[in-house]
N, C-alpha and C positions, 0 to 999 in steps of 0.2 A: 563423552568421556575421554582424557587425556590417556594412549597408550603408553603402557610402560616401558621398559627400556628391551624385555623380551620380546613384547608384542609391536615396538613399532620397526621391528628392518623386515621390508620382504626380498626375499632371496629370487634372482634372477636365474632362469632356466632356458639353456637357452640352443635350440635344435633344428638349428638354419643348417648342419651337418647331416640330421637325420630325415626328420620330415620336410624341409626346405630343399634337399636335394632329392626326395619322392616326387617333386614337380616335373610332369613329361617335358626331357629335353635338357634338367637342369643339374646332370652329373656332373660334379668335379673330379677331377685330376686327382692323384696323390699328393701332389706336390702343391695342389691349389688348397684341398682341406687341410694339408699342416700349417698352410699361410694362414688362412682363416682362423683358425682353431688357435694359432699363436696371438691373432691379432683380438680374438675374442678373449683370451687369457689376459693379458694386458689390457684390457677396458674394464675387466673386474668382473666379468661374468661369472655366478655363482657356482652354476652346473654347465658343464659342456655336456649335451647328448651329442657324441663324436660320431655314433653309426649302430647299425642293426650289424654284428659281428656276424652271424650266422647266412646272412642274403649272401656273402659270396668271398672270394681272397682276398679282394680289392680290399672291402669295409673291413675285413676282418684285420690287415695289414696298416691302414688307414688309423684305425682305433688304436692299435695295439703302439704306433709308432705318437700316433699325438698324446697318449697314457705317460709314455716316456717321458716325452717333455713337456707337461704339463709343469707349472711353476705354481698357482695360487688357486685356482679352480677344480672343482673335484669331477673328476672323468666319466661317464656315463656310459653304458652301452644297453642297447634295446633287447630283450629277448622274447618269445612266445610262452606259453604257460608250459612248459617241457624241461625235462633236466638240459636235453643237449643243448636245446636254446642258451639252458643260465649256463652252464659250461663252458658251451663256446665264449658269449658274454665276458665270463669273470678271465676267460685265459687273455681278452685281450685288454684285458683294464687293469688287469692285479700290480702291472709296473707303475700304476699312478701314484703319486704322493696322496691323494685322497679320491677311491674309487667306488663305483655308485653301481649295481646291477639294478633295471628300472625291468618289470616284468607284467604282461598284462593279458587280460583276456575280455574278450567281448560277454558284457552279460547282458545286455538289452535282448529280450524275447528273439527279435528278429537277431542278432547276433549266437543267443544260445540255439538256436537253427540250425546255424552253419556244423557243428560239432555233433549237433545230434544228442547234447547231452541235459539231463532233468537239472531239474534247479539243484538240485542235493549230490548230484554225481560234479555239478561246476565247483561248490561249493567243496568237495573234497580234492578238489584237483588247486583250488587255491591255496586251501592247508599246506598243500603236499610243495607244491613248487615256490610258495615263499621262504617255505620250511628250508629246502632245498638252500634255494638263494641266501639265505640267512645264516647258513651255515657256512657259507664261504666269504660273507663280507659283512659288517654291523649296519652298514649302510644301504638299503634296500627298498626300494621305490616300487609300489605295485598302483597299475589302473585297472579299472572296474572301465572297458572300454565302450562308448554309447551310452556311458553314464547317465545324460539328461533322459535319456528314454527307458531309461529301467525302472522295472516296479521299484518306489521309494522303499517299500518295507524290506523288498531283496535288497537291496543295495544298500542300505543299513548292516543286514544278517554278514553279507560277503565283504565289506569293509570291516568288521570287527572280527572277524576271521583273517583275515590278512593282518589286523595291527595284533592280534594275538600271537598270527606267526610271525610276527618279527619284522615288519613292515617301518621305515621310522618317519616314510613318507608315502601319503594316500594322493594321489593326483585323480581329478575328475573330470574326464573332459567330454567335451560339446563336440561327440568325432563327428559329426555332420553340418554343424553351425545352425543349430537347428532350436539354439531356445534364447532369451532376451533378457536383459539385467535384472529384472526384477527376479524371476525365476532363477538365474544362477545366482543370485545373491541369497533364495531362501532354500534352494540346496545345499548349499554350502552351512547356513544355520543351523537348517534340519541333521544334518550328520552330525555338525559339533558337540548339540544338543540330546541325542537318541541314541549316541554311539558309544557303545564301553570303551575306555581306554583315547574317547579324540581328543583329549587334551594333554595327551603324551606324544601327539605325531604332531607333523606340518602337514597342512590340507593345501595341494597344487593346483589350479586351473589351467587347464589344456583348449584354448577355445578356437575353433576354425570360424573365419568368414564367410561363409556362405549366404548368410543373412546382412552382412555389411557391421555387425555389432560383435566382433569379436572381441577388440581392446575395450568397448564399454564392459564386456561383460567380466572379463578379466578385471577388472575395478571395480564391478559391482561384487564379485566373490573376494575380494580386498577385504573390500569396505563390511564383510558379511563372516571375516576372519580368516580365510586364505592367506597363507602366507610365501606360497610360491608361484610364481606365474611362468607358465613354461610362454617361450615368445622364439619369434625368428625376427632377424635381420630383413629387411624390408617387407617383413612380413609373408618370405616365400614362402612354400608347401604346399599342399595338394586342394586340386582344387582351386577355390578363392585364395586360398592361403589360410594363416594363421596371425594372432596376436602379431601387430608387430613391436619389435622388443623396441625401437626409436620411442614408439607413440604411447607406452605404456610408463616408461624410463622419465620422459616430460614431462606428461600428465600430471606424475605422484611431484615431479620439482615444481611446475610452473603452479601446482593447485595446491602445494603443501600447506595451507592453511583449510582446507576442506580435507585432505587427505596425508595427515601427517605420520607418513611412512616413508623409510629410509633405505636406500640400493647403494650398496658400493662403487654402481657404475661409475666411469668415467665418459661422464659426457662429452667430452670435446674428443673426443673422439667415434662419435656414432657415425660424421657424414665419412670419413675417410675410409670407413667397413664398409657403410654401406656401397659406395661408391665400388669397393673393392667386390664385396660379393655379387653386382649388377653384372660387373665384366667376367669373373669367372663363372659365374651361373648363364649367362647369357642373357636374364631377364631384367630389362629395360626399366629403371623406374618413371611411373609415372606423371608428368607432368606435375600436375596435382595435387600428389601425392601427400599425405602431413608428413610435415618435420623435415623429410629430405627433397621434397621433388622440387625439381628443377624453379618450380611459380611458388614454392616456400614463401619467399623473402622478397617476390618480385611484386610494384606497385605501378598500372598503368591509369586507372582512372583519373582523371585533375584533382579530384579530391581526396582521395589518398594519398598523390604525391602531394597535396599542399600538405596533407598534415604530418606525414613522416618529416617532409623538412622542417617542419615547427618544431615538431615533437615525436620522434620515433617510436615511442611509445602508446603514441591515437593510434597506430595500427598492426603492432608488432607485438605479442606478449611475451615473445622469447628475445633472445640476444643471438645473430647468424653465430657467432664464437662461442657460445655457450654448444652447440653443436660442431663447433670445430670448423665451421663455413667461412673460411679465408677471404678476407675484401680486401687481398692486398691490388695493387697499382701495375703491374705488370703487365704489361703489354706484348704480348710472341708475336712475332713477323719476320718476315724473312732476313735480318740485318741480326738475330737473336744469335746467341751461340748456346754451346752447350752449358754452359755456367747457369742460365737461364733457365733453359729449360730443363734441367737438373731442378732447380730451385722452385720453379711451376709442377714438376710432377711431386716433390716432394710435400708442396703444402696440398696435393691433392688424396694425399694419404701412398703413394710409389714410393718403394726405397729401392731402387734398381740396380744391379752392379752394369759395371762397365760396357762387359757386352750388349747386354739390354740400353743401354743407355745410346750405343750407338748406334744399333737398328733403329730404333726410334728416333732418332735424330736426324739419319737420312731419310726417313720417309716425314719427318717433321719440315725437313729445307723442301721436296718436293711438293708437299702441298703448302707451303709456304709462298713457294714461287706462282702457285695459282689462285692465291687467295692475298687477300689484304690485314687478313688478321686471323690470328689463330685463336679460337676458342679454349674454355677449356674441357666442351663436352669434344670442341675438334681432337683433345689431347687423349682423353679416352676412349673413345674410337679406335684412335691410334694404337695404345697399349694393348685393347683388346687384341688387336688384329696380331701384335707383334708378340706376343705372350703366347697364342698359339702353338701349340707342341704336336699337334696332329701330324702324321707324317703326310706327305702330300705326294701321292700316287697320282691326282689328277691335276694338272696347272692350266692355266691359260696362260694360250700364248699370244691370242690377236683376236681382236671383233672388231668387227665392222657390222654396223645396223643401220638401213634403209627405212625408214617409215614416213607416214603421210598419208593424206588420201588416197592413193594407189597402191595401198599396202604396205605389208612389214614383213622384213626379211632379214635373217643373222648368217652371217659369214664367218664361220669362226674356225679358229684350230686352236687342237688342246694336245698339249701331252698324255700319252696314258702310260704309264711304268715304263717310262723314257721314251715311247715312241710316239712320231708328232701324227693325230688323227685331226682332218679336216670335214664339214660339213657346212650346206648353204641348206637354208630351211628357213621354211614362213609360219608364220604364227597370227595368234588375235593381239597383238602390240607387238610391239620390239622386245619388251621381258618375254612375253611367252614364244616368240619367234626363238632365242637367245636359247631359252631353255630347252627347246626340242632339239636345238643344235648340240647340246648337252649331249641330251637320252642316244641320239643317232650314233655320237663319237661312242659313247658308252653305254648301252642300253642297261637299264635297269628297271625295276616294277615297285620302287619307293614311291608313297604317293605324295603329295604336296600338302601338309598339312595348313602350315600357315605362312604367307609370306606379310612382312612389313618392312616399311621404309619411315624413316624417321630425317627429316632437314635436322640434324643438330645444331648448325646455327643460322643467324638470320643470312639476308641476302641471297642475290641470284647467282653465287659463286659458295651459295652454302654445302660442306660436306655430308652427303648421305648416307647414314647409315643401315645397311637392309638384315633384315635376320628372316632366314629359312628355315621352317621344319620340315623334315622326313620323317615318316614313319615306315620301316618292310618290315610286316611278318611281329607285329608288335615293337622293335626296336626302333626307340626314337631317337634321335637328333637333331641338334640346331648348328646351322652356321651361322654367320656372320660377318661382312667384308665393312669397307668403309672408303667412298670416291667422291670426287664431288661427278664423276659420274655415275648418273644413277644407277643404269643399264649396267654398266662396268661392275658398277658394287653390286648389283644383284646377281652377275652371274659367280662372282666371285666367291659372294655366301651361298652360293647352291651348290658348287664343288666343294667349299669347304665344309659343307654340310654330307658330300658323299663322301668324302674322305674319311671324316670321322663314321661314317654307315661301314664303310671297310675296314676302320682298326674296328668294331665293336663283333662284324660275322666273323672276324682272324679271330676274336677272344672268344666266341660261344663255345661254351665246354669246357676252359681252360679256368671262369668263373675271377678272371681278373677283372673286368667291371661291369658284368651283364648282372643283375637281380636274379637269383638264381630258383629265388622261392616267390611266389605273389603276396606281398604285403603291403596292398593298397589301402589305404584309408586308416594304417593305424595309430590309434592314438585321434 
């Protein structure tokens, strides 16, 4: 059946601010989510879910100031099934030109647990706080949270209670990644079908990866009458992740002859976000990856390069500029100036002013001079490092590492709040030599959660780039440095990683970016 003109646009949702920043380790900045948040406004993103207003001042400040300047998308904020939740909510979005209070509660058996409350006391608690929410905004988004795993008959009863109170959007999500296309496609039926009043709402998908079928299922609740699909930018968020909003935004273009449904995204701009939110989130995209990673668009076998050069189309069903994936001819190396690489970070999705522009430029002729060619994951690296706003209580100032067969030993001195601390310490390699040299100058009881090193580009003069986590006392953190020494870069992301552990213990209490409430897994 050919949809009509109501039925074919689905509206993009999209919470790379909310549940993409629930990822351990993957907090932004103030000044990083109004970038984002502007940068997702301009791509045409339907809904911004900007934050949980109530977890702390950061989000609540954060929400309240991208509400402001929102231009064409309509603002969101998360609340709990409680007046103060929607309260706090609506105070931070009501400056939006068009504002969303989205409100939810766990009804899955094992969810109605946690509250302690009968199916009939949940059920009046939805009444009551949509009701609530409804009367401060006409715009009002309620989830039934663990959807896929609630009795089908409840979850009928508690979505028609909700579109009774004033709900004008019903979102269902998969909060564990725990069911498969066929199954969220005849969910999504079954309610259209069973449910008083569902053909007056928009029915959303909320799907997490945990299973690896998050965007199939998002498609399959599409294809089943869904018309919102909530999604993140590389697909962050807790856990596996979530939907990612790249792979889901393709899909519906590259397949619109099976799936003839319409986004106002603009696509030539997904790699220059994505790209952007890897560096302020810290989390790395994958090789892999669909649509953005790095081996997208890249062909090594003989027989795929022979047929891209016949025909780029034997093995490419998209267009790299249809995502915004620049194949200009530029060449960086140390002979480049700033015009240049101006003009390189620009098509990389950076519009940097001046100052920015010259940080990075001296440390761009630097690794210039030790390399033969500048990349352009060499350039983001860069940015990362240089964008950092962390105040840096602890620097390096000098390593020296002995290793080999006869052991590994780091000689290092560090600054600590101006003054120069020295230590000689051995370890099982020269990173972990390196890093005890750390704990000695500065002792601390953060554990090492994860360390990686990534070569960004090829050759045996390739820049490395390392990301550290910490975790003390539940506060997590990542650093991240970038050398073409590896060592260098590693101790560099393990300070910068304590660094950021010390502005987060200076803010506990203060509730400017600690989570101040636990709301893991919602949604």
């Amino acid at each position: 059946m050919t949809p009509t003109p109501k039925q074919d646009h689905v509206l993009i949702f999209d919470t790379t601010l909310r549940d993409g920043e629930q990822s351990p380790g993957a907090t932004m900045s103030h000044e990083e989510k109004l970038e984002i948040a502007a940068m997702l406004d301009e791509m045409g993103v339907d809904v911004i879910e900007a934050g949980f207003p109530i977890a702390s001042e950061g989000d609540f400040n954060a929400v309240s100031e991208i509400a402001k300047n929102a231009k064409t998308s309509v603002i969101c904020g998360l609340s709990r099934a409680n007046a103060t939740d929607i309260d706090r909510a609506w105070e931070a979005i009501k400056h939006a030109p068009r504002a969303r209070i989205h409100t939810f509660i766990g009804t899955s058996p094992l969810h109605r647990a946690i509250p302690n409350l009968t199916m009939d006391e949940m059920a009046e608690r939805i009444h009551e706080t949509v009701t609530h929410a409804r009367n401060l905004t006409d715009d009002v988004q309620w989830s039934p949270m663990d959807s896929t795993r609630t009795e089908h008959d409840y979850l009928c009863r508690v979505v028609e209670i909700a579109i009774k109170a004033g709900a004008s959007t019903i979102n269902i999500p998969d909060t564990v990644g725990y069911t498969a296309p066929r199954e969220s496609a005849d969910l999504i039926r079954m309610l259209i079908e069973k449910v008083p009043g569902a053909d007056e709402v928009i029915f959303a998908t909320h799907c997490h990866n945990d299973l690896g079928m998050a965007t199939a299922n998002s498609l399959a609740a599409v294809e089943a009458g869904a018309r919102q699909i909530e999604c993140t930018i590389n697909g962050l968020g807790e856990r596996a992740g979530n939907t990612a909003l790249e792979e889901v935004v393709m899909a519906l273009k590259v397949r619109n002859d099976i799936m003839p449904y319409q986004t106002r995204i603009d696509t030539s701009k997904i790699m220059g976000l994505s790209r952007r939110v890897a560096t302020v989130s810290g989390f790395a995209v994958q090789y892999n990856k669909a649509i953005v990673g790095k081996n997208a668009f890249l062909h090594e076998s003989g027989i795929h390069q022979d047929g891209v050069l016949k025909n780029v189309e034997t093995f490419e069903i998209m267009k790299p500029a249809d995502i915004g994936l620049n194949e200009d001819n530029i060449v960086l190396g140390k002979h480049s100036g700033r015009a240049a690489l101006k003009s390189k970070l620009g098509a990389l999705g950076f519009e940097l002013g001046q100052n920015q522009l010259n940080d990075i430029f001296v440390r761009f002729k630097d690794l210039a001079d030790r390399k033969k060619e500048v990349y352009d994951d060499d350039l983001l690296a860069l940015v990362r490092v240089a964008e950092d706003t962390t105040p840096d209580r602890l620097e390096l100032k000098s390593l020296k590492v002995i290793c080999g067969t006869d052991g590994q030993s780091a000689e290092m001195t560090v600054t600590v709040d101006g003054t120069e601390k020295s230590a000689t310490t051995t370890g099982d390699g020269p990173v972990d030599a390196s890093f005890n040299a750390v704990k000695e100058v500065f002792p601390h009881a953060a554990k090492l959660e994860l360390y990686q090193v990534h070569a960004v580009t090829q050759g045996t003069d390739a820049q490395a780039t390392v990301s550290v986590r910490l975790n003390e006392d539940g506060r997590i953190v990542t650093g991240s440095s970038a050398d073409t020494d590896t060592v260098v870069a590693s101790v560099r992301a393990y300070i910068h990683a304590i660094n950021r552990l010390l502005v987060r213990r200076d803010k506990v209490g203060s509730g400017a970016d600690e989570r101040e409430i636990n709301y893991k897994d919602v949604g």
